[in-house]
DRENVONU-336613 format. One record per residue: residue number from 1; residue in three letters; x, y, z of N, C-alpha, C, O in turn. Coordinates in steps of 0.1 Angstrom, whole numbers, plus 5000, padded with zeros to 4 digits. Last residue first. Example, Ala and Ser with C-alpha at 12.3 -4.5 7.8 and 13.67 -1.06 7.14 Angstrom:
! residues 2
PT/seq/type/nu/nv/nw/cau/cav/caw/cu/cv/cw/ou/ov/ow
PT/2/ser/5128/4978/5071/5137/4989/5071/5129/5000/5079/5134/5011/5080 .
PT/1/ala/5132/4943/5078/5123/4955/5078/5132/4967/5078/5142/4967/5085 .
***
This chain:
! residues 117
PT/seq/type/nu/nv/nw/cau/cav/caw/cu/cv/cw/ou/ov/ow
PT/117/unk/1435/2238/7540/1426/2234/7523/1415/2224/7524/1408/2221/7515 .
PT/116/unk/1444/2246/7556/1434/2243/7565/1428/2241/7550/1416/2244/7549 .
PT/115/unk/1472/2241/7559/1470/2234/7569/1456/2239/7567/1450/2235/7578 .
PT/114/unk/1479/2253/7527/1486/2238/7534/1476/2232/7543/1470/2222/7539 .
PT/113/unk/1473/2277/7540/1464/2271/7528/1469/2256/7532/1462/2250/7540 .
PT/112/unk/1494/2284/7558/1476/2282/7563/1471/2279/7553/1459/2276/7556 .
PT/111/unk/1517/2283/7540/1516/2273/7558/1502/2273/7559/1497/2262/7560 .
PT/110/unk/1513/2304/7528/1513/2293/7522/1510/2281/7534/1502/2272/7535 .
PT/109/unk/1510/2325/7541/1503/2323/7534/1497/2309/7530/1486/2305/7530 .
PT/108/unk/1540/2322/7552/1529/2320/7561/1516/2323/7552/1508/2323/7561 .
PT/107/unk/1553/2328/7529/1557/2317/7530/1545/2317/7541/1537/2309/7536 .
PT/106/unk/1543/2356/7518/1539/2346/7509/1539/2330/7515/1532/2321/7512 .
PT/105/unk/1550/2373/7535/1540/2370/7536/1535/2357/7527/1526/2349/7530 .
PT/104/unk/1579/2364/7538/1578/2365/7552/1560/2365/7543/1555/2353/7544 .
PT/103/unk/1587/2370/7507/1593/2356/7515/1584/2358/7527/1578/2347/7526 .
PT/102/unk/1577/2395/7502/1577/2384/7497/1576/2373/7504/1566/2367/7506 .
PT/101/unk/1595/2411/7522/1582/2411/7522/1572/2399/7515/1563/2393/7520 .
PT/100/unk/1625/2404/7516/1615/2400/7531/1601/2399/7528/1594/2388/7530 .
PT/99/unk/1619/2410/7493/1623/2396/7494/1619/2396/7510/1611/2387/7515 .
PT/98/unk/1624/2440/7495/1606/2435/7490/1607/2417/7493/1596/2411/7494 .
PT/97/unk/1646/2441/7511/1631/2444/7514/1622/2438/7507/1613/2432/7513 .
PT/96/unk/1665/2429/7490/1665/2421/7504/1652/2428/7508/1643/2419/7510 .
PT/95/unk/1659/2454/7475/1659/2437/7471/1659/2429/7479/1652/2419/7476 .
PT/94/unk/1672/2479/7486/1656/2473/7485/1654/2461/7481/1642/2457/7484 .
PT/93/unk/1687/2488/7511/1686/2470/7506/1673/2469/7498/1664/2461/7501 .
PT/92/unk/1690/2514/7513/1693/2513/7504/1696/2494/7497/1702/2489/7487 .
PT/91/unk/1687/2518/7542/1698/2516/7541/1702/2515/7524/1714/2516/7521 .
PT/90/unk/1658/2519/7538/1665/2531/7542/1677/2531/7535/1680/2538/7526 .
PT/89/unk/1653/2494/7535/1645/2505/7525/1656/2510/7527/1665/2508/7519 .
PT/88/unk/1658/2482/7562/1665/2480/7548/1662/2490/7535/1671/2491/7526 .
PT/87/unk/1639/2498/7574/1656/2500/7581/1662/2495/7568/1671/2502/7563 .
PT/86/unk/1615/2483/7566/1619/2504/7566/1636/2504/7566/1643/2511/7558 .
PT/85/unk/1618/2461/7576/1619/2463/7563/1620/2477/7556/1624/2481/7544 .
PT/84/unk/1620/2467/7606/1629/2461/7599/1630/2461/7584/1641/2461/7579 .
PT/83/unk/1593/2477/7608/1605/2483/7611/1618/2480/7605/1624/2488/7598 .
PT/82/unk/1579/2454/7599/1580/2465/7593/1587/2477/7595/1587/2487/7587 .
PT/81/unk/1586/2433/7619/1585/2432/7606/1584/2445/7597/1591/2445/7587 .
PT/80/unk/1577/2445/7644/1591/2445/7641/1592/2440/7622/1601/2445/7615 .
PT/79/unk/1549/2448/7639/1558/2460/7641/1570/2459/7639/1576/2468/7633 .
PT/78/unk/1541/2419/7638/1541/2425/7627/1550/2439/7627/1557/2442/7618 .
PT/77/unk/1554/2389/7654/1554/2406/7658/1555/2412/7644/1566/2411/7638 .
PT/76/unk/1552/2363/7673/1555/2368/7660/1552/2382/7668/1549/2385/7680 .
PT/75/unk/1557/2355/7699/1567/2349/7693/1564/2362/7675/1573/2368/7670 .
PT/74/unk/1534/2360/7714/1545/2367/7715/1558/2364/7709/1569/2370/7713 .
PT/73/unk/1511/2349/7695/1514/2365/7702/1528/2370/7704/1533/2381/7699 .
PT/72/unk/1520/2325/7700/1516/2328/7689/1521/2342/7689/1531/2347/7684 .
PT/71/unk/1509/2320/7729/1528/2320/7727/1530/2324/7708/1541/2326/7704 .
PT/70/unk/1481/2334/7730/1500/2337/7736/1510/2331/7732/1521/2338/7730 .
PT/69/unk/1470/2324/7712/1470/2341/7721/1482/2344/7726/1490/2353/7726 .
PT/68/unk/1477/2295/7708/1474/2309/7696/1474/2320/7700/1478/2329/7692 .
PT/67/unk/1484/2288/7732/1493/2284/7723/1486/2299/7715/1489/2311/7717 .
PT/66/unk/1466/2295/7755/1479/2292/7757/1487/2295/7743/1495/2304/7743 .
PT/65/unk/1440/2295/7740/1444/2306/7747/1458/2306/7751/1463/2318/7752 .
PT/64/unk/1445/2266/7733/1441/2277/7725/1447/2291/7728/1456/2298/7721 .
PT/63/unk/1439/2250/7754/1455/2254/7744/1453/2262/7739/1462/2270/7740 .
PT/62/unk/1414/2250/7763/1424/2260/7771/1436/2265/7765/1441/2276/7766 .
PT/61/unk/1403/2235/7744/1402/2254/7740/1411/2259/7749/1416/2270/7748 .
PT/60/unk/1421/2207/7732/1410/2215/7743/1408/2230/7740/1416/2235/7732 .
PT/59/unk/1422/2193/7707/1434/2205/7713/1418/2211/7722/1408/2218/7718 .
PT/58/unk/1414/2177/7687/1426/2168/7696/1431/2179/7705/1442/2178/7711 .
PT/57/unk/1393/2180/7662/1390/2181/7681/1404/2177/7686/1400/2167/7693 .
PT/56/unk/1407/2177/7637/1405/2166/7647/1401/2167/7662/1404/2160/7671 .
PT/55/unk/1400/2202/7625/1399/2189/7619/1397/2174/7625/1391/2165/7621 .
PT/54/unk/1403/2221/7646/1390/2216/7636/1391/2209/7629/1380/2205/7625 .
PT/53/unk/1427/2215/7661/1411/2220/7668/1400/2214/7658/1392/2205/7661 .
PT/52/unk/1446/2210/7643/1445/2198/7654/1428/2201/7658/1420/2192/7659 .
PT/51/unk/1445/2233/7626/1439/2224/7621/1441/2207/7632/1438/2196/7628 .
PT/50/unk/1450/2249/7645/1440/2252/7639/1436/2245/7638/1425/2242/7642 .
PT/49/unk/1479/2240/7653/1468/2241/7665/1454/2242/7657/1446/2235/7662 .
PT/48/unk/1493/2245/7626/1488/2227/7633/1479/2231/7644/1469/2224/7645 .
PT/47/unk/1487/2272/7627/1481/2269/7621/1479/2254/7616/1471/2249/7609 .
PT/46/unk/1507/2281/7649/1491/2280/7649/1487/2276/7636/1475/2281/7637 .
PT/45/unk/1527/2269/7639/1522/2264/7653/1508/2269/7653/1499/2262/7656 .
PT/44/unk/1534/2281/7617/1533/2268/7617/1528/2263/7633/1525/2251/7634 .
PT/43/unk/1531/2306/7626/1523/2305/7616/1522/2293/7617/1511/2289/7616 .
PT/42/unk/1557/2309/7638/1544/2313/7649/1531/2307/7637/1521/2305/7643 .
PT/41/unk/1575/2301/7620/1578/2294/7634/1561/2297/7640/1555/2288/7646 .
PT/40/unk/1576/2326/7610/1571/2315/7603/1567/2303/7610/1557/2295/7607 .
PT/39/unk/1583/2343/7627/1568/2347/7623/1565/2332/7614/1553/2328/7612 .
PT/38/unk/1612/2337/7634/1601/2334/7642/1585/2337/7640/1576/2335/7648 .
PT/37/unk/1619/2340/7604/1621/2331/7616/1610/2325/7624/1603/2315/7623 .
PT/36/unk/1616/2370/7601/1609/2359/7595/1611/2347/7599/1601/2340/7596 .
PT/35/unk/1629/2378/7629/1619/2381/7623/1608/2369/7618/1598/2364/7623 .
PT/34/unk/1655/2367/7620/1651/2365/7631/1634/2366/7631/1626/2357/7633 .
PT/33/unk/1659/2385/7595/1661/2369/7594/1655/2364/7608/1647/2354/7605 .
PT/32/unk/1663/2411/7599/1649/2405/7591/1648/2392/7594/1637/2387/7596 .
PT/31/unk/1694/2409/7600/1684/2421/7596/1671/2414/7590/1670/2413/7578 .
PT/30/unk/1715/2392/7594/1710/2391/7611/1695/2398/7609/1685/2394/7615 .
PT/29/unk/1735/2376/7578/1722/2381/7574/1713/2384/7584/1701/2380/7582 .
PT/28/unk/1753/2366/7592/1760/2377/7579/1746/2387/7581/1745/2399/7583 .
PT/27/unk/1752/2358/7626/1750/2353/7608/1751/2365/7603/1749/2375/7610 .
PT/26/unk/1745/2360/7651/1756/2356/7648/1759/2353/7636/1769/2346/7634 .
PT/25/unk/1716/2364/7652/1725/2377/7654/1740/2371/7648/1745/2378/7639 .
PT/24/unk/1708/2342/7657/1704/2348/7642/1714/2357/7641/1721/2359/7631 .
PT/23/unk/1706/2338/7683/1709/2326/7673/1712/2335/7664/1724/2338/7665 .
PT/22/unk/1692/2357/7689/1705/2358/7697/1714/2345/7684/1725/2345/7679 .
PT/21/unk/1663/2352/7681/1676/2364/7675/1688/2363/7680/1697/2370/7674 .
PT/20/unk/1652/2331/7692/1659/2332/7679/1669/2346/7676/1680/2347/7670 .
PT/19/unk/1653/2344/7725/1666/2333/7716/1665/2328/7698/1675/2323/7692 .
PT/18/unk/1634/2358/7716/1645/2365/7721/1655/2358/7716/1663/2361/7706 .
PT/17/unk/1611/2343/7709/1616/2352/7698/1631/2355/7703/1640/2354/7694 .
PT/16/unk/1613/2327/7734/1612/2319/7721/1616/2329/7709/1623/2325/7700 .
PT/15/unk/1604/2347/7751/1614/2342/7752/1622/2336/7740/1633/2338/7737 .
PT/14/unk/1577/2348/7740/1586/2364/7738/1602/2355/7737/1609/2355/7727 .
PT/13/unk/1560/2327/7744/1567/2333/7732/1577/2342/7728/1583/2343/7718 .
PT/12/unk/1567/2328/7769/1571/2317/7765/1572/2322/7751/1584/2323/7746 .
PT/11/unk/1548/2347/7776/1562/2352/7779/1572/2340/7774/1584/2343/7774 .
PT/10/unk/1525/2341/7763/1528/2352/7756/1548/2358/7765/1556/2366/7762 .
PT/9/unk/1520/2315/7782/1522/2317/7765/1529/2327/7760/1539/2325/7754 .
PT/8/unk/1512/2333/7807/1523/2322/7807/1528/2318/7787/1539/2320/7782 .
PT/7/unk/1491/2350/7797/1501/2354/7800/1513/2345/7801/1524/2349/7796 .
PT/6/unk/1472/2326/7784/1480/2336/7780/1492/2343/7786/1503/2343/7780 .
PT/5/unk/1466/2315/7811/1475/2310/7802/1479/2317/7791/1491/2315/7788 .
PT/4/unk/1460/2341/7830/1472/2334/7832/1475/2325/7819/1486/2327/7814 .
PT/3/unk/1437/2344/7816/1447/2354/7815/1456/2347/7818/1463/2344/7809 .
PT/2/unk/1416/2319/7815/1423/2323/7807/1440/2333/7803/1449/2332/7794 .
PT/1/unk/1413/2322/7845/1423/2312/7841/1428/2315/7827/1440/2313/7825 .
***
């Protein structure tokens, strides 16, 4: 049972990444922004599921495997994060790079201190 809710999560995630970028594509700033988007989007979901589990028991463990393995899973993606900040390196955006890197680790940093201080 577990694999199915993961697997049902992790295509709910993917999908959930797919349409931020289709959103995102249509803006000046399309390179990274989808990205940190949905990695921030995946940090604030797990990390109210974290603290729904241990703070308040209110999230059965089946969610768990649904929401944090999978739709968590397939919504963020560290590969494309660093693909993407190579491709600005490259291009010669390093200010927009280290500002992804900044922005994208510091702000989901900050979401799990928030949610589990």
């Amino acid at each position: 049972m577990n694999f199915l809710l993961i697997f049902l999560g992790g295509g709910l995630g993917s999908v959930t990444r797919f349409g931020i970028s289709l959103l995102v594509a249509k803006t000046a700033l399309h390179t990274g922004v989808s990205t940190l988007i949905s990695n921030v989007v995946a940090c604030l979901l797990l990390a109210g599921v974290i603290f729904a589990f241990h703070q308040k028991n209110l999230v059965p463990d089946n969610y768990k495997y649904f929401v944090l393995i999978g739709i968590c899973g397939g919504l963020s993606t560290f590969s494309t994060f660093s693909y993407e900040t190579f491709e600005l390196l490259k291009q010669g955006m390093i200010a927009w790079a280290i500002a992804n890197i900044v922005i994208s680790c510091g702000l989901c940093l900050v979401i799990f201190y928030v949610f589990t201080k």
